[in-house]
C-alpha positions as CSV (number, residue, x, y, z in Angstrom):
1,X,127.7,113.7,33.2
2,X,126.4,116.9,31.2
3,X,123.4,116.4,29.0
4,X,124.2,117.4,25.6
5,X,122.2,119.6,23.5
6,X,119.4,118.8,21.0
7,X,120.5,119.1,17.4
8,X,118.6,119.2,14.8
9,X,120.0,117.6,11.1
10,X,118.3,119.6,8.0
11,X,119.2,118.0,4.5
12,X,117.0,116.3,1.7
13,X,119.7,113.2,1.1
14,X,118.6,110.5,3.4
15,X,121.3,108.5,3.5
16,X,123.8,111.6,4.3
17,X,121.0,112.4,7.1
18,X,121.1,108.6,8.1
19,X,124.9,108.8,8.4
20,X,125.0,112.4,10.4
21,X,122.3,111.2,12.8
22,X,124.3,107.5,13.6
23,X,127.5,109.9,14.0
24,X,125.8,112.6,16.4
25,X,124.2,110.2,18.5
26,X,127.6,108.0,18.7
27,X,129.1,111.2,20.1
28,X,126.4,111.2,22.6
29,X,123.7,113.9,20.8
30,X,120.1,113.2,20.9
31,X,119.3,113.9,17.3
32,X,116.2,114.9,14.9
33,X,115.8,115.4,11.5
34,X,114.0,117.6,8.5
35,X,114.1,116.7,5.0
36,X,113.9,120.5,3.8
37,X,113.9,124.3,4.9
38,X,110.1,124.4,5.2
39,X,109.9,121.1,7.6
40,X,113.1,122.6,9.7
41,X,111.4,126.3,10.4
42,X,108.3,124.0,10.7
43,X,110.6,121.8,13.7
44,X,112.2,125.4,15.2
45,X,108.4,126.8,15.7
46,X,107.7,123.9,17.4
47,X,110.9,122.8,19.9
48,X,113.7,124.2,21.3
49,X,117.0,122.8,19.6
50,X,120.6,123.4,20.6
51,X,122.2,123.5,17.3
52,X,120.7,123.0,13.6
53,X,123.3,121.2,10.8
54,X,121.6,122.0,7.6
55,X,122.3,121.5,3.9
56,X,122.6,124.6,2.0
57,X,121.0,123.4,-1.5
58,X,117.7,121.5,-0.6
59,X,114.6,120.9,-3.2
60,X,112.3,123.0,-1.5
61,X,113.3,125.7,0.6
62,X,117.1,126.3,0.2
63,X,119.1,126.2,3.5
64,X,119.7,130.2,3.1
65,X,115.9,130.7,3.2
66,X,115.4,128.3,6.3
67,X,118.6,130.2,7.8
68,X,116.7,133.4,7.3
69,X,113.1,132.2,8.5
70,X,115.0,130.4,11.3
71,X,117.1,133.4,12.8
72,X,113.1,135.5,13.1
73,X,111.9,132.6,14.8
74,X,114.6,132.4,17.6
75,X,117.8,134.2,16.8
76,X,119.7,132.7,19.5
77,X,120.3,128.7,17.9
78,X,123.5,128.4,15.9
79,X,122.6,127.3,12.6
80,X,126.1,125.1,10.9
81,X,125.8,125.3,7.1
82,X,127.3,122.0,4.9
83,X,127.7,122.9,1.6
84,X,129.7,121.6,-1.7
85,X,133.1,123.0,-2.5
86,X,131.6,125.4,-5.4
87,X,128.9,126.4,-3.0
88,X,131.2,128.5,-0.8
89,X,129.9,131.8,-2.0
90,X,126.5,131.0,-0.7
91,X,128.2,129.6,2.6
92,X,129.8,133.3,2.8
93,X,126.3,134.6,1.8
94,X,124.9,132.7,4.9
95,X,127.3,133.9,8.0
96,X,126.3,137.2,6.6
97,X,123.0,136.1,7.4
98,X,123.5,134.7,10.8
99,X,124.9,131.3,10.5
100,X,127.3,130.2,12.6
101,X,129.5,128.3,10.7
102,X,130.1,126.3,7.5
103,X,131.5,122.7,6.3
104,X,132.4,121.6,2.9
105,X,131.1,118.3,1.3
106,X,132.3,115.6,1.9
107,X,132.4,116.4,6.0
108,X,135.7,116.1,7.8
109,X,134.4,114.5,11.2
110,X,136.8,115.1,13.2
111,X,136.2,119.0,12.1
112,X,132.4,118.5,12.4
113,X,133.1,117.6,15.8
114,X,134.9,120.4,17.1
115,X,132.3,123.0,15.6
116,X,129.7,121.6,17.1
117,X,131.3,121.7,20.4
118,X,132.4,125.0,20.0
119,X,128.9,125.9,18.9
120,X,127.0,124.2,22.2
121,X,129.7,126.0,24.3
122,X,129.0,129.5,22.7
123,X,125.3,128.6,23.1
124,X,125.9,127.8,26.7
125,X,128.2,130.8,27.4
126,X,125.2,133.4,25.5
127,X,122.3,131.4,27.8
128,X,124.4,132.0,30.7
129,X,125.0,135.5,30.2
130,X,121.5,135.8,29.4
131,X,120.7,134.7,33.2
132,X,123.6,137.1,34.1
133,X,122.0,140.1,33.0
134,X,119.0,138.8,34.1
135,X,120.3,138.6,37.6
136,X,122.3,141.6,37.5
137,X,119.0,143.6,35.9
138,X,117.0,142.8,39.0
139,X,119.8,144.0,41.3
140,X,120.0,147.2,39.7
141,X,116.3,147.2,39.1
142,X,114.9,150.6,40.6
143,X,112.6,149.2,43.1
144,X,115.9,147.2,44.7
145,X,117.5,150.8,45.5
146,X,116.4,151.5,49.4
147,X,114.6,154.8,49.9
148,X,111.8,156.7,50.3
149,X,113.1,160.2,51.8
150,X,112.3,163.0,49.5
151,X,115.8,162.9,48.0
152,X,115.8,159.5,47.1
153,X,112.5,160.2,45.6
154,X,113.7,162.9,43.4
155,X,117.1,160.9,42.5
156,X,114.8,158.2,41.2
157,X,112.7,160.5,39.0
158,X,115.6,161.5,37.5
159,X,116.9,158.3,36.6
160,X,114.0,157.2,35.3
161,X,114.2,160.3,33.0
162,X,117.8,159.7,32.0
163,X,117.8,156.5,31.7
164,X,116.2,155.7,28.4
165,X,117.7,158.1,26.8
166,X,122.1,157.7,25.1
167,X,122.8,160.8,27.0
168,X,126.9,160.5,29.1
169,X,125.8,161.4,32.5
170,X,128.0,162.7,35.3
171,X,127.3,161.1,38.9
172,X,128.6,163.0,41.9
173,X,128.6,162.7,45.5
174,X,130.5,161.4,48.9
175,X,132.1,157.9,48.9
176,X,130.3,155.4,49.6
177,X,126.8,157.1,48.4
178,X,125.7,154.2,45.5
179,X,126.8,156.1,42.7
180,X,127.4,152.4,40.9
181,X,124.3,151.2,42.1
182,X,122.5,154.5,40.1
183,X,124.5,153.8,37.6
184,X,123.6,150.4,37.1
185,X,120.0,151.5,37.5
186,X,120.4,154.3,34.1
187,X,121.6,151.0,32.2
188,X,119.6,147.9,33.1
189,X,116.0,150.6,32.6
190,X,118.2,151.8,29.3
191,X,117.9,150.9,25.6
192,X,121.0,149.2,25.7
193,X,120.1,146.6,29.0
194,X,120.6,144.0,26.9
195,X,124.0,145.1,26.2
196,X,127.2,145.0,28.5
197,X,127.5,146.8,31.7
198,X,131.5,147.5,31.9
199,X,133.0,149.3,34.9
200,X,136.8,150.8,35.7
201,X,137.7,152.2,38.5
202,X,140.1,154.9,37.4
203,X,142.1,155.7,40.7
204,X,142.8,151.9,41.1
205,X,145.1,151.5,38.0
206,X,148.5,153.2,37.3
207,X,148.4,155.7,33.8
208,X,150.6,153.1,32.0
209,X,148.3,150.1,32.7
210,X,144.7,152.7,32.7
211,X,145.4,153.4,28.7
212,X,145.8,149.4,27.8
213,X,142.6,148.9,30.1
214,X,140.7,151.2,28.6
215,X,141.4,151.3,25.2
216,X,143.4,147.9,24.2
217,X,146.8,146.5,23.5
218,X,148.2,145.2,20.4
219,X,150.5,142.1,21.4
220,X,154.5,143.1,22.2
221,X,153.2,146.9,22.6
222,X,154.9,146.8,26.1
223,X,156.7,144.7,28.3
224,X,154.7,141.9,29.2
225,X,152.1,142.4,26.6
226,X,152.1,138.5,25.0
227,X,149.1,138.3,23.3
228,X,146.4,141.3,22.0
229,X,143.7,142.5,24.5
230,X,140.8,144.5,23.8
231,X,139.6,147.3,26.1
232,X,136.8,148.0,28.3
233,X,135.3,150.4,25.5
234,X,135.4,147.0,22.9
235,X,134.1,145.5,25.6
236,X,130.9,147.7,26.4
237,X,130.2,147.9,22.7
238,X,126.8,148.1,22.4
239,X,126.1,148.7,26.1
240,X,127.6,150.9,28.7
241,X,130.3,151.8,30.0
242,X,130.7,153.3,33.8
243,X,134.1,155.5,34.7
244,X,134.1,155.2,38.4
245,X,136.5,158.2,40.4
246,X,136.8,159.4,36.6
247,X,138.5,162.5,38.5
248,X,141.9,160.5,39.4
249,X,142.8,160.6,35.4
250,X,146.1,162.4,34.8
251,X,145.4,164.9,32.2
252,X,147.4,163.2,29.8
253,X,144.5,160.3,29.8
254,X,142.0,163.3,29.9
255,X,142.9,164.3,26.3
256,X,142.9,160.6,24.7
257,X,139.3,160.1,26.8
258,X,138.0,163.5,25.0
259,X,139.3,162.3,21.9
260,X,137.6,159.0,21.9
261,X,134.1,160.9,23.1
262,X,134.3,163.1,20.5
263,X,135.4,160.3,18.1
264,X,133.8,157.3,19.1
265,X,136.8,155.2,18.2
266,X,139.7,154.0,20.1
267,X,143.2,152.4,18.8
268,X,144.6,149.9,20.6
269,X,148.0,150.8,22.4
270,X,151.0,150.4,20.2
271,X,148.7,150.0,17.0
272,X,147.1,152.3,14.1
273,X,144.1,150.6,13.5
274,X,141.0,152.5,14.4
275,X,138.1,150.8,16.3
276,X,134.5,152.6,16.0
277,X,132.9,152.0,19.1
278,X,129.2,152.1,20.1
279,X,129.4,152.8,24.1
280,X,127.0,155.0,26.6
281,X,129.7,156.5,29.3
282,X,129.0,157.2,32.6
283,X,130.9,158.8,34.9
284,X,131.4,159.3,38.9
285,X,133.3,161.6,41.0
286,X,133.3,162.5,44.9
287,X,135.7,165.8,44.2
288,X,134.2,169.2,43.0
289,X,135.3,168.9,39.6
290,X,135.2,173.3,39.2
291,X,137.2,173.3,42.0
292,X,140.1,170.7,40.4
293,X,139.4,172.7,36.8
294,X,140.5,175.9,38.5
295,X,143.4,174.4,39.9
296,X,144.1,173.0,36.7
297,X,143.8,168.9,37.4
298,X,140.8,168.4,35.4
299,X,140.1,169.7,31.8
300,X,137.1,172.3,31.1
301,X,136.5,170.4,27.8
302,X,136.2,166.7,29.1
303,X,133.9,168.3,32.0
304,X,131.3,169.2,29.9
305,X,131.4,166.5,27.8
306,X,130.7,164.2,30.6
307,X,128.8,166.2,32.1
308,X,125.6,166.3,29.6
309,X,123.0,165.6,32.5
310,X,124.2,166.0,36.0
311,X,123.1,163.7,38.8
312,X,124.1,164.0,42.2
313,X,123.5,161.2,44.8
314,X,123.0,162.3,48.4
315,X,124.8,161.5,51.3
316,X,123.4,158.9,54.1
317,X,123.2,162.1,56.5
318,X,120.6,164.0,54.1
319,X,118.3,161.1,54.1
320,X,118.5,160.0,57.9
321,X,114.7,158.5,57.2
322,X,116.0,156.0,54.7
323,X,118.3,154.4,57.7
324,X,115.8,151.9,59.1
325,X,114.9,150.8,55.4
326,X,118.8,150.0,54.6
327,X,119.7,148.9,58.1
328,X,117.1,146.4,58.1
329,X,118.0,145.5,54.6
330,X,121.4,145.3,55.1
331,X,120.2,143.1,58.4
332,X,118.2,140.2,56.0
333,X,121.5,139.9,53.9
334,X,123.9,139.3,56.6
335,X,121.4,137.2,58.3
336,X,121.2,134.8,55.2
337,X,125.0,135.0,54.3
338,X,125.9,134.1,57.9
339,X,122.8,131.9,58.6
340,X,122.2,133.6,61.9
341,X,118.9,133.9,63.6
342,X,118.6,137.4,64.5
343,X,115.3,139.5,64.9
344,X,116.0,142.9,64.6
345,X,117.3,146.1,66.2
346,X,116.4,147.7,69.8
347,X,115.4,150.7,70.0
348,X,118.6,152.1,71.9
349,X,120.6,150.4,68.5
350,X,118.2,152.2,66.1
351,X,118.5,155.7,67.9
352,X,122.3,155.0,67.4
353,X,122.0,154.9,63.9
354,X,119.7,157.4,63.0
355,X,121.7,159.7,64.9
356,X,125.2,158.9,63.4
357,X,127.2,161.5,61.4
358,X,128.0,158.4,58.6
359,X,131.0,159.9,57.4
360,X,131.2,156.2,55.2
361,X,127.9,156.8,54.0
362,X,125.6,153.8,52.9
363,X,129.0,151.7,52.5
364,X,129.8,152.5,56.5
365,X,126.2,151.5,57.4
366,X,126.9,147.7,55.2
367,X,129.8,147.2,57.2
368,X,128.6,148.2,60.7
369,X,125.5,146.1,60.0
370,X,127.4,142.7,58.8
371,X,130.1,142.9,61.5
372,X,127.4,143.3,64.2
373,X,125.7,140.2,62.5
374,X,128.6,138.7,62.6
375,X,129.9,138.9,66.2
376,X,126.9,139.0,67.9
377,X,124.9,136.5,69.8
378,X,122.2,138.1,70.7
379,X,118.4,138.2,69.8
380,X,118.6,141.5,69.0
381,X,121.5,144.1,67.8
382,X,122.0,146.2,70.6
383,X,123.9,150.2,70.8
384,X,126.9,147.7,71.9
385,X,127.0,145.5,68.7
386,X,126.9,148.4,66.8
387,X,130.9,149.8,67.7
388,X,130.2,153.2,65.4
389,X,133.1,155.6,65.2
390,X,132.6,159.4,64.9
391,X,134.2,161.7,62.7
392,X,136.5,163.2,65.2
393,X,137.5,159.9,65.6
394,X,138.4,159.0,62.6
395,X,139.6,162.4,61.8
396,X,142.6,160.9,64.7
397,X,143.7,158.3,62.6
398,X,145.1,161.1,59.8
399,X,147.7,163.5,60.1
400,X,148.2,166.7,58.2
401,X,150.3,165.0,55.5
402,X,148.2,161.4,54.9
403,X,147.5,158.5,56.4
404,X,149.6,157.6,59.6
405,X,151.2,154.3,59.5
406,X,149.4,151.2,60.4
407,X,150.5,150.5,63.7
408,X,150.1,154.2,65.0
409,X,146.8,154.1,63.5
410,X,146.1,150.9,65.1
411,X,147.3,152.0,68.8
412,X,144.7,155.5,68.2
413,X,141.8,153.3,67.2
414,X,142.3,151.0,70.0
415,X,142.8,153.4,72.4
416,X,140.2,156.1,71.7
417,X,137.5,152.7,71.4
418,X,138.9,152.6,75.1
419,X,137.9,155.8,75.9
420,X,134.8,155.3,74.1
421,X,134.1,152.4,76.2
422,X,135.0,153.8,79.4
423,X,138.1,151.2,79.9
424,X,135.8,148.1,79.7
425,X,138.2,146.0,78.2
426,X,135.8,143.3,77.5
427,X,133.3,145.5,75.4
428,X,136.2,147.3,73.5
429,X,137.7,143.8,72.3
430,X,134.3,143.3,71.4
431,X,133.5,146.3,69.2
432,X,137.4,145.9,68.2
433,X,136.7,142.2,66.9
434,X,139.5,140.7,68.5
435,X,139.8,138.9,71.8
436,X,140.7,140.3,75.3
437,X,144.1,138.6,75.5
438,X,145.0,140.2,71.7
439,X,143.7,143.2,73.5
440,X,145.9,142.8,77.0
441,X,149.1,142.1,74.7
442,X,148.2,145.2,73.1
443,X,147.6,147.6,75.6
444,X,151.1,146.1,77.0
445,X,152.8,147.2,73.9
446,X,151.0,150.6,74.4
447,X,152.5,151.1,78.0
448,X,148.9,150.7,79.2
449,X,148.9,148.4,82.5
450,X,145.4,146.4,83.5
């Protein structure tokens, strides 16, 4: 069973402190008590409590004052005020404060008990977002970002530069680069790291559904819409918020994204109340945004608004000497995910990789390096464990007007990995991940005999 949290009971009637503490500790709280605002900020300097009940009109120091003192000392404990029925206007006068919460005199237990519940579980749900962003701040921390070629070097300077500063910055490069990674990096070494980091892809959500996610929906606004939702820029409030592929907008959502920049308020879809919003945007592309202004698919106006400070993030083939670092990286990950015992690379595996066009970038290099983990059972990853594909292959598994259809691109990978291979059917199921009777049954289909 879950321990419950500490509260501490703050009122200068005994017997109503004698009462609260046999109710508390009947619902299973361990309990302590002060008999004024001085001895409770007295109790908070000195232990950690869960939750504080206090009594608003006290002899010494009034509840209000103890509320004040208390929220300097640690800001974080939810501080319940009880007060008498023609106290309420001081109760008001304390949320403003930083209470929590208030009762009225005489208590309703049953409604003591469900804010004090409440109040652990927002406690809990603050101390465990507290370690989230802890957590999430070391894996965006700088010194987690593998590199040490000359172009890493100078990314990093930049972002260091930007970071601290508000300043909407515009992240380009190839997919697959890190661009979320650097932008996590600008906000966890930011002013607002204690504040939300919110992302959206914007090519992975339809127009219709990309307004509502972005900016809210009041409830009955559209079909399906049962209850109000607020949007990732209420969300980021206070923090950041990161536009992935902010190029795939249609221009219609370019004009209500300009407006809100320029604004810095949103209103929620299908209602007319306007929402200020405090929210750092970033923003990533892999097009050439001149060249999809000129054609007319992006707007000159919402370009440079993003663009305020302009960071690009290289591609895994300008920064071949940053291959070992990641590999090897990427190698300690996949060895503790999979709990495989696996020493390294050979040289012949190495060579293969620093001499790989990485058309995937760093995101290519993760998955060769897990499914190599993965499969082999070796005590080394060798050139064979590796199964890279080339650009010209790849470039086979597209036509001129899109992507070919799954089982056409299927019968060209498996084929070409053939080739590749020399027709050793027993190394291309390997680097295929599938067995060599999937592959026979395959190759049957194909009109390939043994």
């Amino acid at each position: 069973m879950k321990e419950k949290g500490i509260v501490l009971v703050v009122d200068d009637d005994k017997a109503h402190r004698t009462m609260l503490r046999t109710l508390l500790s009947g619902w299973g709280y361990p309990v302590m008590e002060a008999d004024d605002g001085d001895t409770a900020t007295d109790r908070v300097r000195e232990q950690v409590f869960d939750l504080i009940l206090m009594d608003i009109r006290m002899m010494r120091v009034s509840g209000l004052e103890a509320l004040q003192t208390i929220k300097e000392i640690n800001p974080a404990i939810p501080v319940i005020i009880m007060t008498a029925f023609s106290s309420v206007e001081s109760a008001v006068e304390a949320l403003k404060k930083g209470a929590y919460d208030y009762l009225t005199k005489p208590l309703d237990f049953d409604e003591l008990k469900i804010v004090i519940e409440r109040a652990m579980e927002h406690r809990q749900l603050r101390e465990e977002n507290r370690q989230l962003r802890a957590h999430l701040g070391s894996q965006f921390d700088q010194r987690n970002i593998i590199g040490r070629s000359d172009a890493m070097m100078k990314l990093m300077e930049t972002v260091a530069q930007v970071a601290p500063s508000d300043a909407t910055v515009l992240l380009t490069g190839e997919s697959g680069t890190g661009k979320e990674l650097i932008a996590g990096a600008i906000h966890y070494n930011s002013m607002r790291k204690n504040g939300p980091f919110v992302k959206i892809n914007c090519a992975a959500i339809t127009e219709t559904l990309l307004e509502s996610e972005l900016f809210g929906h009041e409830k009955g606004s559209f079909t399906g819409a049962d209850q109000r939702k607020e949007g990732k820029f209420r969300q980021a409030d206070g923090g950041t918020l990161f536009l992935d592929e902010v190029s795939e907008m249609s221009l219609a959502m370019q004009v209500k994204l300009l407006r809100v920049l320029q604004e810095r308020e949103v209103i929620r879809v299908g209602g007319d109340e306007v929402i200020r919003v405090d929210v750092r945007v970033l923003a990533a592309t892999n097009k050439n945004l001149w060249d999809e202004i000129e054609v007319g698919r992006f707007r000159d106006d919402l370009f440079y608004r993003l663009n305020v400070v302009s960071i690009h993030v290289p591609p895994l083939s300008e920064r071949r000497e940053d291959i070992p670092l990641l590999a090897q990286h990427f190698l300690t990950m996949f060895l503790e995910k999979n709990h495989k015992d696996i020493k390294g690379f050979t040289p012949q595996a190495m060579d293969q990789l620093m001499k790989h066009e990485w058309p995937g970038n760093i995101r290519e290099l993760m998955n060769v390096v897990e499914r190599a983990v993965v499969l082999s059972r070796a005590e080394y990853l060798d050139e064979g464990d590796l199964a890279l594909m080339t650009r010209n292959v790849l470039s086979q598994q597209h036509d001129m007007t899109g992507t070919l259809p799954l089982e056409e691109m299927e019968k060209k990978t498996v084929l070409k990995t053939l080739e590749l291979t020399g027709g050793n059917k027993s190394e291309t199921a390997r680097r295929l991940g599938i067995t060599r009777k999937t592959l026979r049954e395959k190759l049957k289909k194909y009109g390939v005999g043994e």
